[in-house]
N, C-alpha and C positions, 0 to 999 in steps of 0.2 A: 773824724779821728779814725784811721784805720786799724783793727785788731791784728792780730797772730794768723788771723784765720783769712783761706781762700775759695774761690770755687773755680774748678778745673774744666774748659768742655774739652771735648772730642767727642768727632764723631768717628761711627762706625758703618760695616757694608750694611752688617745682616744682624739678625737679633743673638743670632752663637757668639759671634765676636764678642757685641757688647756686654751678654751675658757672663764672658769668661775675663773680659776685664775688671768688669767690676766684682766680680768676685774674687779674682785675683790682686785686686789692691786692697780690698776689705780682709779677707783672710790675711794680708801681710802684715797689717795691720796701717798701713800706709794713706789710706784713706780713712773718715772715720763711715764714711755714707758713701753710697753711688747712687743717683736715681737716674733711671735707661727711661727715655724718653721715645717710642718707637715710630715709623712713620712719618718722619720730617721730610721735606721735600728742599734738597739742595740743590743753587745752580751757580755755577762757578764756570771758569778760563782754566782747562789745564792742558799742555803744550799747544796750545795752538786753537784748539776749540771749545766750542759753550758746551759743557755737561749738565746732565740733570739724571740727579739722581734720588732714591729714597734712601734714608740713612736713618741709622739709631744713634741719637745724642747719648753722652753721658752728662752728666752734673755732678762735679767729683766734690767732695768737701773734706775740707783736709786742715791741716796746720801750717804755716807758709813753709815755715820749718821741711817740707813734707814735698817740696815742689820739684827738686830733683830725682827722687825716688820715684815721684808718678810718671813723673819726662821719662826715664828712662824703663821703667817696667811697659807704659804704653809704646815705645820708639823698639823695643825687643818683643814684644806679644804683636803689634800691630799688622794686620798686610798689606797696609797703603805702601807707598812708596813714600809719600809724607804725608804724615799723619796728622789732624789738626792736632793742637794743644795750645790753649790760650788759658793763662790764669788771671783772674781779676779779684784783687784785694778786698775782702769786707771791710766795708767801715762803721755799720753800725749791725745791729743783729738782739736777738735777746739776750742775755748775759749768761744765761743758764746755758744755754743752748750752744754758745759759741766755747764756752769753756768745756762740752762735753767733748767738742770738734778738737783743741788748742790738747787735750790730754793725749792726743794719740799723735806726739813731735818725736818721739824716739824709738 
């Protein structure tokens, strides 16, 4: 059964990036968490060739309610050129826990 609530990645270049995301979705109140995951090793296709690179994840937690505001505060603060963002629905969670997350929809 899925809740209200999601979790958001993207990643980032460098740790300032991710740092001023996440603070800037917390302080908006648009998220209710971020946790910056530093040091992930990315390898991807982009135009044309295999990249690898290190990048700082975020892990957004938010309200679903909340999914357009993080799209668009990440897609204006970002400097990719495109930026991951991929949200995946909770379905279960502790109850306490997920309603602290579901309070912060407006």
């Amino acid at each position: 059964m899925a809740t209200d609530c999601q979790i958001v990645l993207s990643t980032c270049p460098d740790e300032q990036t991710a740092e001023r995301l996440a603070a800037a979705l917390v302080e908006k109140g648009i998220a209710a968490c971020v946790n910056i995951i530093p040091g992930i090793q990315s390898v991807y296709q982009w135009k044309g060739a295999v990249e690898k690179d290190r990048e700082w994840l975020l892990v957004i937690k938010a309200a679903v309610a909340r999914y357009g505001d993080i799209e668009q505060a990440i897609v204006t603060m970002h400097p990719y050129e495109l930026p991951e963002i991929i949200a995946v629905t909770i379905n279960a969670g502790l109850p306490a826990y997920l309603g602290w997350m579901s309070e912060r929809r407006s």
